[in-house]
C-alpha positions as CSV (number, residue, x, y, z in Angstrom):
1,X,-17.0,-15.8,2.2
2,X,-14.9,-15.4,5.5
3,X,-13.0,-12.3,7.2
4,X,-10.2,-12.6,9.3
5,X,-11.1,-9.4,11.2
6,X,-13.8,-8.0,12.8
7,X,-16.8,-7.2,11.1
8,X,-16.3,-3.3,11.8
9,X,-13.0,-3.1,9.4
10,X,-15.5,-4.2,6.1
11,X,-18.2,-2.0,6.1
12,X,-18.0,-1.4,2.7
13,X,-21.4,0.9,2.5
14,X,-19.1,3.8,4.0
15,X,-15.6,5.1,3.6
16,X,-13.3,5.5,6.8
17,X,-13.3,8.9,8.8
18,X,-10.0,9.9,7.5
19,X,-8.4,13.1,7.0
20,X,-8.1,12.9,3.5
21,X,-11.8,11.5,3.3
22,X,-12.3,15.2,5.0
23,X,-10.1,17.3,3.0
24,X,-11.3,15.3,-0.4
25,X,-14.8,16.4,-1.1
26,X,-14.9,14.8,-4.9
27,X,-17.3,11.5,-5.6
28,X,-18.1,10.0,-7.8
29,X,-21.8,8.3,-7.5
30,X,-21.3,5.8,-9.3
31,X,-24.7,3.4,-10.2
32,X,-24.4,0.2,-8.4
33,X,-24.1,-3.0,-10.7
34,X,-28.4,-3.9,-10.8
35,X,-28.5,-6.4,-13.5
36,X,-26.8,-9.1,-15.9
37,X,-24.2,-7.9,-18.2
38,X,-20.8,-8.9,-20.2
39,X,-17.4,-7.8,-20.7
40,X,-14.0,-9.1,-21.9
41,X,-12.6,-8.4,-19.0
42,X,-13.3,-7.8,-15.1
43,X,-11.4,-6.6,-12.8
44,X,-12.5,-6.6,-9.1
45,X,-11.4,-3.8,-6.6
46,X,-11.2,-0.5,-7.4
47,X,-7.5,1.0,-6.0
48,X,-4.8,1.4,-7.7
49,X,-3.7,-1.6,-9.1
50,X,-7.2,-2.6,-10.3
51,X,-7.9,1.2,-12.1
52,X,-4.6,1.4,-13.8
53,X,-4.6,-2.2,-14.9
54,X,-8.1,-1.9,-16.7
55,X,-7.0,1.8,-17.9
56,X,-3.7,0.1,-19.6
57,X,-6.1,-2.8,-21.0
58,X,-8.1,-0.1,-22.8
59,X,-5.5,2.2,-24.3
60,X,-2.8,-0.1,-24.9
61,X,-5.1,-3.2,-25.8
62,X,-8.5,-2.1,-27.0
63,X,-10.1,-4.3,-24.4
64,X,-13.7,-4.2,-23.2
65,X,-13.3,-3.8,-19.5
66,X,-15.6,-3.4,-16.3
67,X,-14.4,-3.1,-12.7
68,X,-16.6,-3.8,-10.0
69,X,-15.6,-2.5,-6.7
70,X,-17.4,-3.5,-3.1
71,X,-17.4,0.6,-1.6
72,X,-16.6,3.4,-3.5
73,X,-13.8,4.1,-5.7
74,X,-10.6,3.4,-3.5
75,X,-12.4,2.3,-0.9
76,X,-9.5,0.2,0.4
77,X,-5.9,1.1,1.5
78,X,-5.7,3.2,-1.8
79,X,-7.9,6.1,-0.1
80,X,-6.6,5.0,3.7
81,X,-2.6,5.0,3.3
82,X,0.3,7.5,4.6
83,X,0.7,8.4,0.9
84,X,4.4,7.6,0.9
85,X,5.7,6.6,-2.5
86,X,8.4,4.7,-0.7
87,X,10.4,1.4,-2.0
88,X,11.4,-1.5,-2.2
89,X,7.4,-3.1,-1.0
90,X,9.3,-6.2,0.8
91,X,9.4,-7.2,4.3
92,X,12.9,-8.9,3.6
93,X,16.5,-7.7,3.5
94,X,18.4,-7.5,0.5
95,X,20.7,-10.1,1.7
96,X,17.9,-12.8,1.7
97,X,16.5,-11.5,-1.5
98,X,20.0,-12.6,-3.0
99,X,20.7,-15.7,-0.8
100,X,17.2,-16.9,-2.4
101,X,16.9,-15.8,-6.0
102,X,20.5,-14.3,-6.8
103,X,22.4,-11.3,-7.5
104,X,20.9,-10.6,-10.8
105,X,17.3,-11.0,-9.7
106,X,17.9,-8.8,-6.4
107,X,19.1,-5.9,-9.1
108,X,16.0,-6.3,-11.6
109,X,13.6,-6.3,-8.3
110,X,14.9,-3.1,-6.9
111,X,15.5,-1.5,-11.0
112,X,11.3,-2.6,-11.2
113,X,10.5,-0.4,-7.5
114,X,12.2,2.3,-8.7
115,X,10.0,2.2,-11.8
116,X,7.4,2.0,-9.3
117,X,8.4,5.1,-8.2
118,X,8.6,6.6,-11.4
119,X,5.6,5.3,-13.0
120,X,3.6,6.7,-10.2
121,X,4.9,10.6,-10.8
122,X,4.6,10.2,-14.0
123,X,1.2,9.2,-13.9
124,X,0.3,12.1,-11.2
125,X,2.1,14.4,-14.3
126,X,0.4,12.9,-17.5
127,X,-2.9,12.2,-15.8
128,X,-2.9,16.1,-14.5
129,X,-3.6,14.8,-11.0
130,X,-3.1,17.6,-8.5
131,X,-3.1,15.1,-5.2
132,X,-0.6,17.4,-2.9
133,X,2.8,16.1,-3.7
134,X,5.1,17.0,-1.1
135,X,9.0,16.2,-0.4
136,X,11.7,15.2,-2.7
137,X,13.0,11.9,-1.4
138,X,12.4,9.0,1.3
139,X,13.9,8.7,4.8
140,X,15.0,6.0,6.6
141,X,16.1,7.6,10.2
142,X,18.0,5.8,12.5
143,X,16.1,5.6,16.0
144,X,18.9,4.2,18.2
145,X,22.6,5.2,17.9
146,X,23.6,1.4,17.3
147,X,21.2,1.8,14.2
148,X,23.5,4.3,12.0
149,X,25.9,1.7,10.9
150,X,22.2,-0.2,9.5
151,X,21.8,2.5,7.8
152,X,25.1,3.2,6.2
153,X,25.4,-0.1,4.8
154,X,22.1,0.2,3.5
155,X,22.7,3.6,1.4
156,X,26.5,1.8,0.7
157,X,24.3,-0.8,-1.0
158,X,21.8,0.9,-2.5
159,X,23.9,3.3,-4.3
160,X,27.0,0.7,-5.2
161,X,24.8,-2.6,-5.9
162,X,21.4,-0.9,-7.4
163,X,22.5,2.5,-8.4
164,X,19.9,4.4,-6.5
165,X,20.7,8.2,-5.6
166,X,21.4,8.2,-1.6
167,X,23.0,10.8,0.8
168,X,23.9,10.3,4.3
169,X,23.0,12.3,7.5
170,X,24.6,12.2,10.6
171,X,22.7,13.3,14.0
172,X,23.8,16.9,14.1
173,X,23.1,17.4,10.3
174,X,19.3,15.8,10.1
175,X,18.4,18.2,13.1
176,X,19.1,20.8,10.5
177,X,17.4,19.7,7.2
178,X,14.6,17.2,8.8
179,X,13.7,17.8,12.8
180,X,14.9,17.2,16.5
181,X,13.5,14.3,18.2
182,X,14.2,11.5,21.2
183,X,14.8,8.9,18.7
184,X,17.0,10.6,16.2
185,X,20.5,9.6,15.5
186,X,20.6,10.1,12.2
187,X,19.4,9.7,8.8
188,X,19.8,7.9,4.7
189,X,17.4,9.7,2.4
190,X,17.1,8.2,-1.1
191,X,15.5,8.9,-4.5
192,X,13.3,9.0,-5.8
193,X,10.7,9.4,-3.4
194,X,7.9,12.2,-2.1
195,X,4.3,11.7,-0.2
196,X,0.9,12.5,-1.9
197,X,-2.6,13.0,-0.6
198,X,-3.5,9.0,-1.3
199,X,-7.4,9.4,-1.8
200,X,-7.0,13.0,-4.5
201,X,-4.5,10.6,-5.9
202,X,-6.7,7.3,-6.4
203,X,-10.1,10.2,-7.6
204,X,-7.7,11.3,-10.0
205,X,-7.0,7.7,-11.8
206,X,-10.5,7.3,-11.7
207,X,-11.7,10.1,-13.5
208,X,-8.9,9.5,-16.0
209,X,-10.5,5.8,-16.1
210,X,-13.7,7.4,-17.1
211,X,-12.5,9.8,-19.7
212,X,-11.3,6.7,-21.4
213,X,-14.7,4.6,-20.9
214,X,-13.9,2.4,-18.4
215,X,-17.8,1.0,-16.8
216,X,-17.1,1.6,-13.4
217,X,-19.4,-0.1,-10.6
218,X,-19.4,1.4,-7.0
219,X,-20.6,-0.9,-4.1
220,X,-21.1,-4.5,-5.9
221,X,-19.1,-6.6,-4.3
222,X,-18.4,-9.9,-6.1
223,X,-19.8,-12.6,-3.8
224,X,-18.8,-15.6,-5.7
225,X,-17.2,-16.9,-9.3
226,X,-18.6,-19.6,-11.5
227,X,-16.8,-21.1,-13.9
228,X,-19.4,-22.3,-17.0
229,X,-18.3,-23.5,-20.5
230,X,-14.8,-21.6,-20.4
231,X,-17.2,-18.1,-19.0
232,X,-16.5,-17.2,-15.8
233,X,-20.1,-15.5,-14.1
234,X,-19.5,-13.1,-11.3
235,X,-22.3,-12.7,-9.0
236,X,-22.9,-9.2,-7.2
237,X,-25.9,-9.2,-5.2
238,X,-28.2,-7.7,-7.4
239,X,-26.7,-8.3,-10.8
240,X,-23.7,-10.4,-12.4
241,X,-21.1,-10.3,-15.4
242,X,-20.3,-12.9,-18.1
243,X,-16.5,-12.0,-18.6
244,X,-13.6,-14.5,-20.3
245,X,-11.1,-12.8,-17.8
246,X,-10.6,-12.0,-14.3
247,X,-8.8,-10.2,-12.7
248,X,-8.2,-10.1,-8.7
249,X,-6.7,-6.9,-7.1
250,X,-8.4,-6.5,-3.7
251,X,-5.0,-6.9,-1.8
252,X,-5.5,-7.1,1.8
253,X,-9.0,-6.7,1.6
254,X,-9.1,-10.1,-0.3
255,X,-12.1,-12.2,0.2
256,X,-11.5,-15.9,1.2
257,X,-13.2,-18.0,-0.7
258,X,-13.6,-16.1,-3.8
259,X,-10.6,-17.9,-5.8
260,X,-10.1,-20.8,-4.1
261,X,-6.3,-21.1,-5.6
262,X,-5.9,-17.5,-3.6
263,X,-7.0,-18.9,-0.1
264,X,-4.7,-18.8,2.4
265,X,-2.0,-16.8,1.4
266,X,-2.5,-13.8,2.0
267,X,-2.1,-12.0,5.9
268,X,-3.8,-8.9,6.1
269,X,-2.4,-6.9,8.6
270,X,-4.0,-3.8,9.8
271,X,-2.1,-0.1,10.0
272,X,-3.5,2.3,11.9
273,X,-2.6,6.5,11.4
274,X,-3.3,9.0,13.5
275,X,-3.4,12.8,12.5
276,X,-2.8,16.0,15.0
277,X,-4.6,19.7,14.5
278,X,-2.3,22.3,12.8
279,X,0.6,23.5,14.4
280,X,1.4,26.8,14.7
281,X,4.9,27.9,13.0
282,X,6.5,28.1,16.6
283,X,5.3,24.6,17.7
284,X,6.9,23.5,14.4
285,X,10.2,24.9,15.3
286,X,10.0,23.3,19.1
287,X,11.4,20.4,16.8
288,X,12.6,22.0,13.6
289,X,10.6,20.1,11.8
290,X,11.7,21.2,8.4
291,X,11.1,18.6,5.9
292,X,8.2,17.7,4.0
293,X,9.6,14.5,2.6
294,X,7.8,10.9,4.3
295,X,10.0,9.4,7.4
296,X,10.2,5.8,8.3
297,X,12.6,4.5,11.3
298,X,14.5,1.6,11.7
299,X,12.4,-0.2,14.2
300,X,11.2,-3.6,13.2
301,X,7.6,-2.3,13.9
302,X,8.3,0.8,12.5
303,X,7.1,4.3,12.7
304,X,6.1,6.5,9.7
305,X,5.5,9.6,9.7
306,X,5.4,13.1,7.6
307,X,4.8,17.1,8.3
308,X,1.6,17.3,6.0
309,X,1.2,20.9,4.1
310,X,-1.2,22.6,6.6
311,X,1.1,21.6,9.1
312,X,-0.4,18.8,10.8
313,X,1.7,15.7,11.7
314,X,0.4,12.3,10.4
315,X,1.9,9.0,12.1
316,X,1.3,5.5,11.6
317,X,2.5,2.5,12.3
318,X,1.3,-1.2,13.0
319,X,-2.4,-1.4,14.4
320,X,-4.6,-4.2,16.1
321,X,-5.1,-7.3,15.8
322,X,-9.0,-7.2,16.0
323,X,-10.2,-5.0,14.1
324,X,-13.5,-3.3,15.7
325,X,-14.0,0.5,16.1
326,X,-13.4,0.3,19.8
327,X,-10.0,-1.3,19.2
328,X,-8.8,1.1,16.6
329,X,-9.7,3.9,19.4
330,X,-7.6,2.0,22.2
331,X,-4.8,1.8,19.1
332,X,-5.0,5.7,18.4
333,X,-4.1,6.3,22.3
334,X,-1.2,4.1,22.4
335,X,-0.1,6.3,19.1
336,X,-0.6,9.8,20.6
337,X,2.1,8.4,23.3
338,X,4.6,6.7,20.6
339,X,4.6,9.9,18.8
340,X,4.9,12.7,22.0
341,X,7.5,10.1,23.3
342,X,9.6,11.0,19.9
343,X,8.4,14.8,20.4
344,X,8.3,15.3,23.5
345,X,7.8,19.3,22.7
346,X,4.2,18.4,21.2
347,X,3.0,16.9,24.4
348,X,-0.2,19.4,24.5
349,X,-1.0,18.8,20.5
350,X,-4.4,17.1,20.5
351,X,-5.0,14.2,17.9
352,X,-7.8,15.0,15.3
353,X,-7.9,12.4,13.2
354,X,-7.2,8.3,13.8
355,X,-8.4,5.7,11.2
356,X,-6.6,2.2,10.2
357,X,-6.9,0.2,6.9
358,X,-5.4,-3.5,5.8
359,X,-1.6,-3.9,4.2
360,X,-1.3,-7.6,3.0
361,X,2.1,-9.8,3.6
362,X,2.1,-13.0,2.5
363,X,5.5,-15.8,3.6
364,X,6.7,-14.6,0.3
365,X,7.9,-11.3,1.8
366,X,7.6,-9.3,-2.0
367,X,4.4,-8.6,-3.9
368,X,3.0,-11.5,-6.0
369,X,1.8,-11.2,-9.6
370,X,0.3,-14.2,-12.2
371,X,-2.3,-16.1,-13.5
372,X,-4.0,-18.5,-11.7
373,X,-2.8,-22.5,-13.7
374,X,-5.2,-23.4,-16.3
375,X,-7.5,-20.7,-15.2
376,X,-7.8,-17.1,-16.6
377,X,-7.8,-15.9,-13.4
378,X,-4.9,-12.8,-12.5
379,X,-3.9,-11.8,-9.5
380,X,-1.8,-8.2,-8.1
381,X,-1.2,-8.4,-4.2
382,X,1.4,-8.0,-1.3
383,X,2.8,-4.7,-1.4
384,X,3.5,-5.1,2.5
385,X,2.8,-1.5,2.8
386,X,3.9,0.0,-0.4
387,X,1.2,0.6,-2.4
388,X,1.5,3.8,-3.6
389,X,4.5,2.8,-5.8
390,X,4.3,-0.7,-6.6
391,X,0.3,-1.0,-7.2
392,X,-0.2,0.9,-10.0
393,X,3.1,-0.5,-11.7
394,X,1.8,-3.9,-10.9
395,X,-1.6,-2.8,-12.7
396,X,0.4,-1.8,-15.7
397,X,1.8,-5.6,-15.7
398,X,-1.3,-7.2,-15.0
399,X,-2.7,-5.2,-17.9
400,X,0.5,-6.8,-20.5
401,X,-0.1,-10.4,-18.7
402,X,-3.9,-10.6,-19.2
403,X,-3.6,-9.4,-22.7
404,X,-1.1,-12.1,-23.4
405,X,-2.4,-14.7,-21.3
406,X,1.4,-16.1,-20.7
407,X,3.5,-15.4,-17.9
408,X,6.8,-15.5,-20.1
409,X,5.5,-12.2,-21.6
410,X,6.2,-10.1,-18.8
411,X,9.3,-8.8,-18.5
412,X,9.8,-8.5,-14.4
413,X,11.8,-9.9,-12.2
414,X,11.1,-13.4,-11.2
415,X,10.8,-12.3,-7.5
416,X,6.9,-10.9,-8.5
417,X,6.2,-13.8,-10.5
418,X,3.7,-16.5,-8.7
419,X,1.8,-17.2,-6.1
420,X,3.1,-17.2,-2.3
421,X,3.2,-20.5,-0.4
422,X,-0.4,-21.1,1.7
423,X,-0.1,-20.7,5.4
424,X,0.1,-24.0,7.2
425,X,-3.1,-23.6,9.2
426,X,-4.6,-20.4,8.2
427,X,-7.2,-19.7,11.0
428,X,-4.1,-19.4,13.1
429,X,-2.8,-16.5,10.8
430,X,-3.6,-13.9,13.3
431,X,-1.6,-16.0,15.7
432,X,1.1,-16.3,14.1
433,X,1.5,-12.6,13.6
434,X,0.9,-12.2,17.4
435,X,3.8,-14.0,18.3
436,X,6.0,-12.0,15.0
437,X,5.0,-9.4,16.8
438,X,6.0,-10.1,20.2
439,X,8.7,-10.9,18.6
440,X,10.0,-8.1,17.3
441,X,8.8,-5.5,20.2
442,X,11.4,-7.7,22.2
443,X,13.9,-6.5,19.6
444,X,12.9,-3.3,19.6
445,X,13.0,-3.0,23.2
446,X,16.6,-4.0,23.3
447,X,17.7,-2.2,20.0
448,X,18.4,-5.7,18.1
């Protein structure tokens, strides 16, 4: 099987340095998969969508389920993300939505991510998960003045087209309830919407996973898939599984090759967050940084960022395009300057933490779910960097559309449904997102 990246970003023997990797001392040990077994169903990759798709098989199903995963449990962006439960997981405007699949289907997609949204607190509530939920909404802050009139037709359209709770902000008036900054002109906030510590979050599912008997297998990653007499056998490397169904949810960690239908569609992108010491009350008020709630701009290559509850400041944004240690250090520098550019205030703050993980996009611009044609293969992926609400609501659908084996079962908007077109080319995938990428900096360098 092929990687895009280099070898550095799939060590799956360890997980990343991050700081919730340091602040989350819980694992699991779970045995490694050592010899020839059978299930019902398997389900590879152990994040979100893969845990609560197997834990929806078992209580809402009775099905016999194992998931294999290739590090530890949430070993993937589920233990490496901002933890912003954030909507809509497109890459897309509105407009386009509805210039390609209608009015009606543009209102069902957004009603579905905010049931994301929901389905992910209430999870955190019913699961008893205590994963550090902080803030009350989302922000979308306007980084240029010419940006506010974006962002007022946006929460004019949210709130009038899709009924979602918004409230304005202008310059003077964020300063108050969110923070100061060089690239603040104002501010949407829209519900519902908080941040979480991502890793206590995905530890959390797991153990509720193996209350309820899920076999779990830590570091067996599934090297290939044969299909004999209507049985598909899933090799590991020192054991396999006999299963009638299975079910794909690696999302940018995909391995090409595995489902040949799958190859070449997916672009994993990496994301790279970096994470300061604690600040000290008074260096908090240099910006009055008040709010706890996650922070995205409106660049095209956009900034995210949050106060975390210990008062650190985590900031991400868009990361390399190779992939090795040293260039996720050289990516971490060019961070510390995006982020004292916008704090100016902060400028002696030292940076303790920098790690980076893999969103996937595809040309479809939305997440993808289905079933593989004439296979019993299913597939959960694309959530162009908004996993933490739309991968464990996709799990829940992957868990109705296995059981069912029909894709007219599930009840979703159309814009999910199916697989995304394969790139034309798809060694030059990499490429191609260099040149989006130039791109938009050009358009972020003139405010477009």
């Amino acid at each position: 099987m092929k990687n895009i990246y280099h070898s550095d970003i799939y060590k799956f023997e360890k997980p990343v340095n991050s700081y919730w990797e340091d602040t989350t001392k819980e694992n699991f040990n779970l045995e490694k998969l050592t010899n020839d077994i059978n299930s019902e169903v398997v389900v590879i990759g152990g994040g979100y969508t893969g845990l609560l798709c197997a834990i929806n098989l078992i209580e809402n199903y009775n099905q016999d389920v194992i998931l294999l995963e290739a590090g530890k449990i949430g070993w993937g962006a589920s233990s490496r993300n901002g933890g912003f439960c954030s909507f809509p997981p497109i890459k897309t405007s509105f407009k386009k939505l509805q210039k390609i699949y209608g009015r009606e289907e543009t209102k069902k997609f957004f009603e579905n991510a905010v049931e994301g949204s929901k389905y992910t607190k209430n999870i955190i509530n019913h699961y008893n998960i205590d994963c550090d939920v902080t803030g009350e909404c989302n922000f979308i802050l306007a980084h240029h003045p010419n940006k506010f009139d974006q962002i007022k037709e946006q929460a004019n359209v949210y709130k009038n087209e899709f009924g979602i709770e918004t409230s304005l902000y202008s310059k003077e008036e964020f300063n108050e309830i969110g923070h100061k900054g060089t690239e603040q002109y104002g501010a949407l906030s829209y519900k519902p919407g908080f941040a979480i510590n991502p890793l206590k979050f995905v530890n959390g599912i797991a153990k509720y996973a193996l209350s309820k008997k899920l076999r779990i297998f830590e570091h067996s990653l599934v090297e290939k898939i044969n299909k004999i007499n209507g049985s598909y056998n899933l090799k590991t490397r020192e054991g396999s599984v006999k299963t009638k169904k299975v079910v794909v949810t690696t999302n940018g960690f995909y391995q090409e090759g595995l489902v040949p239908q799958m190859n070449s569609r997916i672009l994993p992108v990496i994301s790279n967050i970096i994470v300061t010491r604690k600040l000290t009350k008074d260096e908090i008020d240099l910006h009055n940084f008040k709010t706890f709630s996650p922070i995205a701009n409106t660049k095209n290559l956009l900034y995210y960022y949050r106060k975390l509850p210990d008062n650190r400041i985590l900031f991400g944004t868009r990361g390399d395009f190779i992939g090795s240690d040293q260039s996720n250090l050289n990516r971490s520098k060019k961070m510390e300057l995006f982020l004292k550019n916008i704090f100016p205030n902060w400028s002696d703050v030292s940076i303790e933490y920098n790690w980076r993980g893999l969103i996937a996009m595809s040309q479809k611009l939305t997440p993808s779910i289905g079933k593989i044609e004439n296979e019993e293969i299913y597939y959960g992926f694309g959530y162009h960097g908004v996993g933490v609400s739309s991968a464990p609501w996709t799990g829940k659908q992957l868990s109705k559309l296995v059981f069912s084996s029909n894709s007219k079962d599930l009840n979703v908007s159309k814009i999910y449904k199916g697989l995304p077109k394969k790139f034309i080319f798809p060694k030059l995938r990499i490429f191609y997102f260099r040149l989006a990428v130039l791109f938009y900096n050009i358009k972020d360098k003139f405010n477009i």
